[in-house]
mmCIF file of the N, C-alpha and C atoms, coordinates in Angstrom:
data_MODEL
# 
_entry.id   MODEL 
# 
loop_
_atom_site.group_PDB 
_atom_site.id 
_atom_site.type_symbol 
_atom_site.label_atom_id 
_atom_site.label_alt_id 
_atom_site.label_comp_id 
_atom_site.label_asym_id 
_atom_site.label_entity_id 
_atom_site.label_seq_id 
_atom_site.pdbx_PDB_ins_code 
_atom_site.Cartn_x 
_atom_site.Cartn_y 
_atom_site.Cartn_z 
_atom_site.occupancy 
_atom_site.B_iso_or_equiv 
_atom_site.pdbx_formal_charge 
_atom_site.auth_seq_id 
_atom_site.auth_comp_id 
_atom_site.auth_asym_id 
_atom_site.auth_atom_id 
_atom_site.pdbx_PDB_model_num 
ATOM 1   N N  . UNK A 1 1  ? -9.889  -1.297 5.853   1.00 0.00 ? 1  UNK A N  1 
ATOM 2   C CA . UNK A 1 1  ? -9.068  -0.280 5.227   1.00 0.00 ? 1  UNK A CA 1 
ATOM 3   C C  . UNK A 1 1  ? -9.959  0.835  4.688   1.00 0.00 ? 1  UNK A C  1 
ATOM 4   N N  . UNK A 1 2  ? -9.969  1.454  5.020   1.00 0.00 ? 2  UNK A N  1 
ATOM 5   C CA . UNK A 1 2  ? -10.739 3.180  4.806   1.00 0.00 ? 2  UNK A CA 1 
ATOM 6   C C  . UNK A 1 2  ? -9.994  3.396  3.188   1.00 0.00 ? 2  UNK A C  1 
ATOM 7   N N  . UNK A 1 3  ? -10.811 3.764  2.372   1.00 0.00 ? 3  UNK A N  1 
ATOM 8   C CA . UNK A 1 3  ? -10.754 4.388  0.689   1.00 0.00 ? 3  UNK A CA 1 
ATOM 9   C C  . UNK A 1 3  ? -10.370 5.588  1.172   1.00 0.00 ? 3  UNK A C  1 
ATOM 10  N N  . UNK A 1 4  ? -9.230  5.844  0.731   1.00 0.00 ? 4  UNK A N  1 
ATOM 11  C CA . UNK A 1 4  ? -9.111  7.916  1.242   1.00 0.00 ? 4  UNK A CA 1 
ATOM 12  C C  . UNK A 1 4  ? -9.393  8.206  -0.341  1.00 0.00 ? 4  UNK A C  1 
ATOM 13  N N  . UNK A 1 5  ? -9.055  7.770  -1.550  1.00 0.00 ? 5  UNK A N  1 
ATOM 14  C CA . UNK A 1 5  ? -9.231  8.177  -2.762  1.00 0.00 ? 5  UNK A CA 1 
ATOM 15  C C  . UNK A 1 5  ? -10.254 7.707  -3.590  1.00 0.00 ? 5  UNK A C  1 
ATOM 16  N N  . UNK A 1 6  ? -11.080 8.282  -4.026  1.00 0.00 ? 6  UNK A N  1 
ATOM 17  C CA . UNK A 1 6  ? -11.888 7.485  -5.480  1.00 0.00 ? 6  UNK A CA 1 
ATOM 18  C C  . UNK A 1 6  ? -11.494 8.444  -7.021  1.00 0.00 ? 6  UNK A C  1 
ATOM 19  N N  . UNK A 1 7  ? -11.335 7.929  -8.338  1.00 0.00 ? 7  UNK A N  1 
ATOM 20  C CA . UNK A 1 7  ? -11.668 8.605  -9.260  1.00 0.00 ? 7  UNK A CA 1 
ATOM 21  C C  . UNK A 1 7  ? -11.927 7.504  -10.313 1.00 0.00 ? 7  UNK A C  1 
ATOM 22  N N  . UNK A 1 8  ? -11.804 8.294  -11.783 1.00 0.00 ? 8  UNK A N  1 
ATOM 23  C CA . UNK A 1 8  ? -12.476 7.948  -12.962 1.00 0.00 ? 8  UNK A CA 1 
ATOM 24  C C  . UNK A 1 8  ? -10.758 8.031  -13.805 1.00 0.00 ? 8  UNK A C  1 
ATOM 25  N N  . UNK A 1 9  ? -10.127 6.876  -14.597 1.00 0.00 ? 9  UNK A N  1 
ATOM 26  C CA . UNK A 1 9  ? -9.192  7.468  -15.236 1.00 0.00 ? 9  UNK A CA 1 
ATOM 27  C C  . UNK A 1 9  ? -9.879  8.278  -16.641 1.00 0.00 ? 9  UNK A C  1 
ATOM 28  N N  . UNK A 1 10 ? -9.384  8.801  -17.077 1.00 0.00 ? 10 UNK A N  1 
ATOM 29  C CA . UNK A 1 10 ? -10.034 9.293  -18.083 1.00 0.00 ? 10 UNK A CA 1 
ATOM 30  C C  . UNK A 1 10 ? -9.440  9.502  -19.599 1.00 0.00 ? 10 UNK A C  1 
ATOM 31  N N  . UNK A 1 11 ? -8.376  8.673  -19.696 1.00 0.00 ? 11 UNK A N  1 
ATOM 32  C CA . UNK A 1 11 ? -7.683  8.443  -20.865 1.00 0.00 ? 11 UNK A CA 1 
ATOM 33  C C  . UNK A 1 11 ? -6.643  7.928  -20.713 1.00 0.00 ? 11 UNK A C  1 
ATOM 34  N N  . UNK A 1 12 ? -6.734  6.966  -22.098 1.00 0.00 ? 12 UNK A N  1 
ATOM 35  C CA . UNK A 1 12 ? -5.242  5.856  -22.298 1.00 0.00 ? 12 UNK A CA 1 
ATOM 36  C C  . UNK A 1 12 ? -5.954  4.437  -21.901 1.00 0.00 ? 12 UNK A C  1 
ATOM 37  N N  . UNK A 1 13 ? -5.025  3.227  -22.228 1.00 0.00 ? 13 UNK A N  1 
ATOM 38  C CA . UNK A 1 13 ? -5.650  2.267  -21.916 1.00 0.00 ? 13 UNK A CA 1 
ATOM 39  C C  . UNK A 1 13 ? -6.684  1.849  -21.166 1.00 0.00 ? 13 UNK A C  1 
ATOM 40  N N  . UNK A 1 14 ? -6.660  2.340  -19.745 1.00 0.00 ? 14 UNK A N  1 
ATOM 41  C CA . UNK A 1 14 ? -7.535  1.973  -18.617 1.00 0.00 ? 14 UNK A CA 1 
ATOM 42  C C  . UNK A 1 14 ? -8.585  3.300  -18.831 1.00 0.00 ? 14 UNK A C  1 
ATOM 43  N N  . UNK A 1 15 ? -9.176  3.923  -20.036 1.00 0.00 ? 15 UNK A N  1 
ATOM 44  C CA . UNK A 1 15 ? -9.844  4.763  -20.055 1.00 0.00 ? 15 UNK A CA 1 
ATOM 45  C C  . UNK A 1 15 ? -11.552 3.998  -18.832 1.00 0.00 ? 15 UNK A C  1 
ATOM 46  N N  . UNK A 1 16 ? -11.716 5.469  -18.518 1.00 0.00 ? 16 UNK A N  1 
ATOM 47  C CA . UNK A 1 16 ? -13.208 4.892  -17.595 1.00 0.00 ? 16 UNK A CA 1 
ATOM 48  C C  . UNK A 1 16 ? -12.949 3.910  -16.743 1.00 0.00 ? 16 UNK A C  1 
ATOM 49  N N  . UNK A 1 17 ? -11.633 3.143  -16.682 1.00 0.00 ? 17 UNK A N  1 
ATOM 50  C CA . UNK A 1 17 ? -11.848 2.180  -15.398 1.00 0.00 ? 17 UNK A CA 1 
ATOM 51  C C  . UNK A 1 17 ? -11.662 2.946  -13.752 1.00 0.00 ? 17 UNK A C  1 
ATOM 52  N N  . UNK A 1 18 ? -12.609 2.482  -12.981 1.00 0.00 ? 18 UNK A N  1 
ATOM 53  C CA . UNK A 1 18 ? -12.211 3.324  -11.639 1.00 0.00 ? 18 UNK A CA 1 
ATOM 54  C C  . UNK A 1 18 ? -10.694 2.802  -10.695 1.00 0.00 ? 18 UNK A C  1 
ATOM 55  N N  . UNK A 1 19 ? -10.600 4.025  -9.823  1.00 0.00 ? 19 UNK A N  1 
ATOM 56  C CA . UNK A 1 19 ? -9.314  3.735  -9.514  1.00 0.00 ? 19 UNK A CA 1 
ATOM 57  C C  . UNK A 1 19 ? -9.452  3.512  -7.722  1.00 0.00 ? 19 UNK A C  1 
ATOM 58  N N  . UNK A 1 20 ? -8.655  3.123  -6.682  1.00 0.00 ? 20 UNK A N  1 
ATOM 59  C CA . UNK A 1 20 ? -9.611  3.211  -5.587  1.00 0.00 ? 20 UNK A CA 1 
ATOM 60  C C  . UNK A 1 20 ? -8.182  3.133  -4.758  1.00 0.00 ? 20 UNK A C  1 
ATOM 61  N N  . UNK A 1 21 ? -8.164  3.719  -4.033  1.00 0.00 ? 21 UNK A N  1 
ATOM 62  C CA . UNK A 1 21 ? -6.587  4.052  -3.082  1.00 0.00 ? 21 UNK A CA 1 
ATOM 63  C C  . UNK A 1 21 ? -6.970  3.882  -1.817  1.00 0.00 ? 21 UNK A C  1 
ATOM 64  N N  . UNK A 1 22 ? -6.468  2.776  -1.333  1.00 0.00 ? 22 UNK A N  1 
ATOM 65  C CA . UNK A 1 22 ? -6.734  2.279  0.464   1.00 0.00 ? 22 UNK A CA 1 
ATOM 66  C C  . UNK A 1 22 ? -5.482  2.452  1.212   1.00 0.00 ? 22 UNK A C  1 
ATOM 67  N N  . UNK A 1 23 ? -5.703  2.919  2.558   1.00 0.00 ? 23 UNK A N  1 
ATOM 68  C CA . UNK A 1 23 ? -4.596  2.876  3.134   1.00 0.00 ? 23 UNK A CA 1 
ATOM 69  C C  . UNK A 1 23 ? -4.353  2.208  3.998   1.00 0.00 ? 23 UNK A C  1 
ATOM 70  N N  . UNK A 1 24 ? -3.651  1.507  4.277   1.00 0.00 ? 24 UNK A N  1 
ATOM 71  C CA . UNK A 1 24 ? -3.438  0.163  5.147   1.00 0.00 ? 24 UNK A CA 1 
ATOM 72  C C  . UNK A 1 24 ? -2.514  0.411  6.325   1.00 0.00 ? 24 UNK A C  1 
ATOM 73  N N  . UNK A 1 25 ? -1.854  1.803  6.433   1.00 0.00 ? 25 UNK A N  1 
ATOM 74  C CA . UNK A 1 25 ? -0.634  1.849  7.165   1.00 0.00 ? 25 UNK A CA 1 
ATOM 75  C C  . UNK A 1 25 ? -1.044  1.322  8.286   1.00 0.00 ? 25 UNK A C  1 
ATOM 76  N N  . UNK A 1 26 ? -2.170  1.394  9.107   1.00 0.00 ? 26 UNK A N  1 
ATOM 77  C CA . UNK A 1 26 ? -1.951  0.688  10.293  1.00 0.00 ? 26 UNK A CA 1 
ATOM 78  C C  . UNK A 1 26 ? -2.589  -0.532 10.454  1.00 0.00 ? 26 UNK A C  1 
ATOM 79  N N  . UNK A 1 27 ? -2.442  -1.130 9.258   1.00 0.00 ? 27 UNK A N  1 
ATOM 80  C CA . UNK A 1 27 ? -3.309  -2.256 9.307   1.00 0.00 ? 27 UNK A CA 1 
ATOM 81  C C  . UNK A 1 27 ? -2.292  -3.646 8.570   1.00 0.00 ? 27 UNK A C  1 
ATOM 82  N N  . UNK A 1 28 ? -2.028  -4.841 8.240   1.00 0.00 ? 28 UNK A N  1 
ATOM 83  C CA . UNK A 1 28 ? -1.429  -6.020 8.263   1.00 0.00 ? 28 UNK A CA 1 
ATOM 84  C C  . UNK A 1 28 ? -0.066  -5.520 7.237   1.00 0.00 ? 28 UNK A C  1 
ATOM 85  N N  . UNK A 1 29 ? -0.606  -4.863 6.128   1.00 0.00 ? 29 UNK A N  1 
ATOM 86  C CA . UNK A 1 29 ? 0.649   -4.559 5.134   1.00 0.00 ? 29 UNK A CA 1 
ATOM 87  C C  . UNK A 1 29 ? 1.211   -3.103 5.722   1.00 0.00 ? 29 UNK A C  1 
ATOM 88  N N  . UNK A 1 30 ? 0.642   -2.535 6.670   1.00 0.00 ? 30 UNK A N  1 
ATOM 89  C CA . UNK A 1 30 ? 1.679   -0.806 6.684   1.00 0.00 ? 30 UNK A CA 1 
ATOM 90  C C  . UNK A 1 30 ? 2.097   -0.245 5.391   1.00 0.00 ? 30 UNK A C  1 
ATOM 91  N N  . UNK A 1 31 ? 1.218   -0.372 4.634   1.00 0.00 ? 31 UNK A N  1 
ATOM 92  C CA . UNK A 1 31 ? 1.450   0.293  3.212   1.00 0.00 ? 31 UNK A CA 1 
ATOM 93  C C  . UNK A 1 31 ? -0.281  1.001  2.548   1.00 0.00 ? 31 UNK A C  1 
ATOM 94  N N  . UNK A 1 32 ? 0.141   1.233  1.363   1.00 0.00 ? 32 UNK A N  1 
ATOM 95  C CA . UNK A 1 32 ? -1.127  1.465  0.435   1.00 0.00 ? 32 UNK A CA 1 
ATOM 96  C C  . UNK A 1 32 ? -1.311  0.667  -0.534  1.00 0.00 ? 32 UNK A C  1 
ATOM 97  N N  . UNK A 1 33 ? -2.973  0.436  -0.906  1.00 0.00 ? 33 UNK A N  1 
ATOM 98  C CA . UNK A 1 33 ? -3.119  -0.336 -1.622  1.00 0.00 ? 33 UNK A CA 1 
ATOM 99  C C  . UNK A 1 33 ? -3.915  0.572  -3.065  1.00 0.00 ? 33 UNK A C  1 
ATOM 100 N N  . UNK A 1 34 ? -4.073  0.122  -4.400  1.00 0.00 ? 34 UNK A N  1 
ATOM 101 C CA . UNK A 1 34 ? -4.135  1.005  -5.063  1.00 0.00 ? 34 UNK A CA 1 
ATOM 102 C C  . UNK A 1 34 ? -5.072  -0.170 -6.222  1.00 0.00 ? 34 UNK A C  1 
ATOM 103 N N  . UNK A 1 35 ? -5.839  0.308  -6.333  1.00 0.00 ? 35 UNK A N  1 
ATOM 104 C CA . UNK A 1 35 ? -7.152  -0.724 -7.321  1.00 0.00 ? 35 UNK A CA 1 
ATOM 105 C C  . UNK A 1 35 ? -8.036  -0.087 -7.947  1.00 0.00 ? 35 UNK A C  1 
ATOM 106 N N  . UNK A 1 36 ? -8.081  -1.327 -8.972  1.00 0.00 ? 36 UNK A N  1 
ATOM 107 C CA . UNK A 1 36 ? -8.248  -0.800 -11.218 1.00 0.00 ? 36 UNK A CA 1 
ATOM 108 C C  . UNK A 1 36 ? -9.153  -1.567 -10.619 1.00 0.00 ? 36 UNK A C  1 
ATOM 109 N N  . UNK A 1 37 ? -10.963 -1.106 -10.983 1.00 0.00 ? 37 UNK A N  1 
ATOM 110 C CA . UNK A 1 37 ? -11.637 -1.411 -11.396 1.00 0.00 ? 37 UNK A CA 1 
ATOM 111 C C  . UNK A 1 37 ? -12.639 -1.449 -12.337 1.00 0.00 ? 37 UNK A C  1 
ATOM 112 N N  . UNK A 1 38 ? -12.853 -2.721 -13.511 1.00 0.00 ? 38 UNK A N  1 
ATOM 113 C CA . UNK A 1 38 ? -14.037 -2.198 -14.955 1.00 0.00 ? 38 UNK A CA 1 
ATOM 114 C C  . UNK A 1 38 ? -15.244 -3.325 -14.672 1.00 0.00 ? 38 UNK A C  1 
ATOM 115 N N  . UNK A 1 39 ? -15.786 -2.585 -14.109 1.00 0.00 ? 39 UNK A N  1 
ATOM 116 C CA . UNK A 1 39 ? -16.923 -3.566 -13.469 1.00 0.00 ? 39 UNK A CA 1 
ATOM 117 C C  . UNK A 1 39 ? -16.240 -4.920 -12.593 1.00 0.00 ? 39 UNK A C  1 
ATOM 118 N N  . UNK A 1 40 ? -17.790 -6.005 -12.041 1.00 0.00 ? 40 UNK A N  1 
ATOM 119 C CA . UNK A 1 40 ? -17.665 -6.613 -11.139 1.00 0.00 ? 40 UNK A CA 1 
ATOM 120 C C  . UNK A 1 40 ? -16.377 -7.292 -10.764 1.00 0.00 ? 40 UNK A C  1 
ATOM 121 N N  . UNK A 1 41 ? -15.988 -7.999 -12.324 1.00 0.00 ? 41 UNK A N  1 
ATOM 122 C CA . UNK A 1 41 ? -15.229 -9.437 -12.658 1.00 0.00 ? 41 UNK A CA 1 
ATOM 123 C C  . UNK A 1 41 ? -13.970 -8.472 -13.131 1.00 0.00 ? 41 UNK A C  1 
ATOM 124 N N  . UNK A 1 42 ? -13.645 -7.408 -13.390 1.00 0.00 ? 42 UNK A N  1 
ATOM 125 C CA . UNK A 1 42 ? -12.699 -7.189 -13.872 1.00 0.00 ? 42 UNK A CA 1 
ATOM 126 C C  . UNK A 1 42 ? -11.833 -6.193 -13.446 1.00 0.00 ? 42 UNK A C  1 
ATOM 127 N N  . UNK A 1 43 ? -10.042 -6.630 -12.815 1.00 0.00 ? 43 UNK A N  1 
ATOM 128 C CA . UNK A 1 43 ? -9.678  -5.711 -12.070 1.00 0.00 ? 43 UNK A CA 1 
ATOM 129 C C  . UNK A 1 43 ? -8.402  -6.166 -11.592 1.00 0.00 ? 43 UNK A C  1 
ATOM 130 N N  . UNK A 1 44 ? -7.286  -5.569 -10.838 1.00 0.00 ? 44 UNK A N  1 
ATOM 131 C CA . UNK A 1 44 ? -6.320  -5.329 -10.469 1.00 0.00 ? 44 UNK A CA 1 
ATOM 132 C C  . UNK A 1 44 ? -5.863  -4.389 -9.307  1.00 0.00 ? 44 UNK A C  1 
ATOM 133 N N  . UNK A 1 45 ? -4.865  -4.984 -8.788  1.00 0.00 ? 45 UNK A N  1 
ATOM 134 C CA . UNK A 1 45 ? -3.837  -3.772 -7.306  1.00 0.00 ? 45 UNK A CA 1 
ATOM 135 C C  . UNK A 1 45 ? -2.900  -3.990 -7.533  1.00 0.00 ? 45 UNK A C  1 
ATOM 136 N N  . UNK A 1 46 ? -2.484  -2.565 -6.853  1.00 0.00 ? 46 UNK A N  1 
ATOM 137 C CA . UNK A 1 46 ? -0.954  -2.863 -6.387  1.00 0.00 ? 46 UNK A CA 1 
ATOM 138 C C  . UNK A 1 46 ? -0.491  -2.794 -5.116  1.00 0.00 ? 46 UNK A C  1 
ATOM 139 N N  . UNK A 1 47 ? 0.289   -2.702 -4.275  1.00 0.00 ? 47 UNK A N  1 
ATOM 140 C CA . UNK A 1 47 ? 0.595   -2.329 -3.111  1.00 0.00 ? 47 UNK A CA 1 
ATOM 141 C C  . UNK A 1 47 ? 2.159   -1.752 -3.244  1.00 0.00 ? 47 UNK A C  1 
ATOM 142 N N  . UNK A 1 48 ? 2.261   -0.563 -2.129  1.00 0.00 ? 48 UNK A N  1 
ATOM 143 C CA . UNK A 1 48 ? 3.102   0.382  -2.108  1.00 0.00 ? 48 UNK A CA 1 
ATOM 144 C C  . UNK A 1 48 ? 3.088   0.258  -0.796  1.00 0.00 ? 48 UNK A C  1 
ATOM 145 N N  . UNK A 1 49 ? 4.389   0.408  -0.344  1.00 0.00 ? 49 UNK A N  1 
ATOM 146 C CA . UNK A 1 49 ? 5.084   0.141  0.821   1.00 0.00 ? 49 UNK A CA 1 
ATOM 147 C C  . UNK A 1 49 ? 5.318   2.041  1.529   1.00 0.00 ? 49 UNK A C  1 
ATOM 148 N N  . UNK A 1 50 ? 5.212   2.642  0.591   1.00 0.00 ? 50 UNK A N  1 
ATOM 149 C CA . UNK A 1 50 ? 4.712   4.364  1.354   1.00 0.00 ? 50 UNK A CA 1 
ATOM 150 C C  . UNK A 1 50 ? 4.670   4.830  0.133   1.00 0.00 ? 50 UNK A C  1 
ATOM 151 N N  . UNK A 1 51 ? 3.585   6.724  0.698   1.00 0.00 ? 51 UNK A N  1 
ATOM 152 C CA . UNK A 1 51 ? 3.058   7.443  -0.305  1.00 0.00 ? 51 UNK A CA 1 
ATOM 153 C C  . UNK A 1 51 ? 4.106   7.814  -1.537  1.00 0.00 ? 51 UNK A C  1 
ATOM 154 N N  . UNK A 1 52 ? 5.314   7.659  -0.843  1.00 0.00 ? 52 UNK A N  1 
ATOM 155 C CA . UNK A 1 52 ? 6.559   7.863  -2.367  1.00 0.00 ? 52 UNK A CA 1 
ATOM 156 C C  . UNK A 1 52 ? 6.060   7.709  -3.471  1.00 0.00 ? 52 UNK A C  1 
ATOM 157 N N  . UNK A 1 53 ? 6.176   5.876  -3.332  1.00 0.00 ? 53 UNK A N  1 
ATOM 158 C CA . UNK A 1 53 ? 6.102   4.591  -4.597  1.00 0.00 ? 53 UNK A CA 1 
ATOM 159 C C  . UNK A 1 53 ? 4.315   5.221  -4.665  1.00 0.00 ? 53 UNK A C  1 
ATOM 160 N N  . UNK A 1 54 ? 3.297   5.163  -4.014  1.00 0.00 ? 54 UNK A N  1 
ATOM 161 C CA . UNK A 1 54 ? 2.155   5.613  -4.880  1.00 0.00 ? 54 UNK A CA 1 
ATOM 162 C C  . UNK A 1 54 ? 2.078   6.546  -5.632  1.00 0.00 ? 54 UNK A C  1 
ATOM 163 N N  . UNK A 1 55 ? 2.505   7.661  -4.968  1.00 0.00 ? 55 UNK A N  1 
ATOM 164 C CA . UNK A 1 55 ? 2.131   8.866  -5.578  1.00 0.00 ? 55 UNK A CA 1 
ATOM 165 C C  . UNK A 1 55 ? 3.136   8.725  -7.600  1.00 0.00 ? 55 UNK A C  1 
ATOM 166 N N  . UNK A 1 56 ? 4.363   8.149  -7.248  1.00 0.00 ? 56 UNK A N  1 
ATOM 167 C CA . UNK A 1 56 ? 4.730   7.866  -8.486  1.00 0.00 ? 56 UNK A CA 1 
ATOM 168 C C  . UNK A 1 56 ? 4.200   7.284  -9.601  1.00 0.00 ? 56 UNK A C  1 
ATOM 169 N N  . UNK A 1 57 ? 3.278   6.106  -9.025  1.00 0.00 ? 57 UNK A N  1 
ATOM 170 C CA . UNK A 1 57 ? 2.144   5.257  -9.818  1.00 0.00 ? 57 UNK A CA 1 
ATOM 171 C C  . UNK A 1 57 ? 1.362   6.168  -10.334 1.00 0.00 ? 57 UNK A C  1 
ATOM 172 N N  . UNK A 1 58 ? 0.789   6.696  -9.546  1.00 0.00 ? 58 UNK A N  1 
ATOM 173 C CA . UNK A 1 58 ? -0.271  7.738  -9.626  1.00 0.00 ? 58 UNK A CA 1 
ATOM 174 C C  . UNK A 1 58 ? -0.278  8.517  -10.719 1.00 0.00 ? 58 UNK A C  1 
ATOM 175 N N  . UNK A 1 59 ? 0.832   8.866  -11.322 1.00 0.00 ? 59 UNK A N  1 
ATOM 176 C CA . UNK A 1 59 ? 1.637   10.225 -12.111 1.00 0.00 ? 59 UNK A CA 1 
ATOM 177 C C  . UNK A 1 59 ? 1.645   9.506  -13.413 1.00 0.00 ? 59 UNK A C  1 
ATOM 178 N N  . UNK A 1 60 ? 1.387   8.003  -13.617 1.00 0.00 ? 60 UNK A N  1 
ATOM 179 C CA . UNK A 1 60 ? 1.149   7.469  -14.918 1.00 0.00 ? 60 UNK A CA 1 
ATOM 180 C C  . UNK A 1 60 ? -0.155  7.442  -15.291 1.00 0.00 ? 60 UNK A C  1 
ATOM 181 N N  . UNK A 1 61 ? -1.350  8.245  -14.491 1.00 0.00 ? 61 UNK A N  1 
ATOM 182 C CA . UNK A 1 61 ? -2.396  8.099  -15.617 1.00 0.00 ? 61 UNK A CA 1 
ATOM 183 C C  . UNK A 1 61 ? -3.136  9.459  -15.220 1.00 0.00 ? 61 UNK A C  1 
ATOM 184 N N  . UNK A 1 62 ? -4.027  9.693  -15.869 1.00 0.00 ? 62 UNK A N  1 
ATOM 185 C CA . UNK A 1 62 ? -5.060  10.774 -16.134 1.00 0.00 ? 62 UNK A CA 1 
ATOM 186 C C  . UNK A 1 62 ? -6.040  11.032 -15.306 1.00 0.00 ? 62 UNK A C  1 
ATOM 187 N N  . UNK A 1 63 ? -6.541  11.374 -14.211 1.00 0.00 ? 63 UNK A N  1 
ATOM 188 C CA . UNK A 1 63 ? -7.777  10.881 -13.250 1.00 0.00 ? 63 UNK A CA 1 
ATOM 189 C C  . UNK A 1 63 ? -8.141  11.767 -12.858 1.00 0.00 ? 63 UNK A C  1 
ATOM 190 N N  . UNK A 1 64 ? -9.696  11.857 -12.998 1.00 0.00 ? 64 UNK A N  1 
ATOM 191 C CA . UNK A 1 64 ? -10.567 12.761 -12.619 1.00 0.00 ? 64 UNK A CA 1 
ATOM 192 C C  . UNK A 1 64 ? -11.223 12.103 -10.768 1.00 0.00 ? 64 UNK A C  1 
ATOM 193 N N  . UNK A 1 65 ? -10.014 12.683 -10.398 1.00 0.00 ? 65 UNK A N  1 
ATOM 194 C CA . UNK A 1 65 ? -10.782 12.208 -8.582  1.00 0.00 ? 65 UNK A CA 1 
ATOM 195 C C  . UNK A 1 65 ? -12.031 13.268 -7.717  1.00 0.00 ? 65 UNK A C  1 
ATOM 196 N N  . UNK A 1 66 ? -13.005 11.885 -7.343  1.00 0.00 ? 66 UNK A N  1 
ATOM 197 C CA . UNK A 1 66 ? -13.996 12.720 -6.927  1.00 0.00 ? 66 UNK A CA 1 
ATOM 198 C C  . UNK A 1 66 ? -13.348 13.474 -5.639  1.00 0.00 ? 66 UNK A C  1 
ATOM 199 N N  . UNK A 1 67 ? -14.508 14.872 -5.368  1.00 0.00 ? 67 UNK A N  1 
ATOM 200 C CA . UNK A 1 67 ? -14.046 15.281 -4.265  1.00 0.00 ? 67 UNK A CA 1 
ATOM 201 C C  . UNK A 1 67 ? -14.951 15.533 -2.996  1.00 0.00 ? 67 UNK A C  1 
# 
C-alpha cells in the first residue's frame, strides 16, 4: 500500500502524534487506511471504505502535512 499522505497533528489530544494515510483501493480492502502514530509501540487505524468517510475523519484534527 503506497502512503499518499504523511503529517504531524499539531494540537488537541493526539498533539505531535504522526498521521499516515494509505490507499488500498486496489488492493484486499478497496478502501483507505488512516494511522496514529507516537512512536514504535504506540498507535492506531482506521479504515474507510472511500475518500468521503476519510476526508471527514480528517476534518477532526489539526495537521501540518508534509509536502
Amino acid at each position: 500500500m503506497p502512503v499518499i499522505r504523511k503529517g504531524v497533528i499539531v494540537s488537541g489530544e493526539y498533539d505531535g502524534w504522526v498521521v499516515l494515510v494509505d490507499d488500498d483501493r486496489s488492493g484486499d480492502t478497496g478502501g483507505f487506511y488512516l494511522y496514529f502514530e507516537r512512536g514504535p509501540n504506540e498507535g492506531f487505524d482506521y479504515w474507510f471504505e472511500n475518500d468521503g468517510q476519510l476526508k471527514s475523519e480528517l476534518t477532526e484534527y489539526e495537521i501540518s502535512w508534509e509536502t
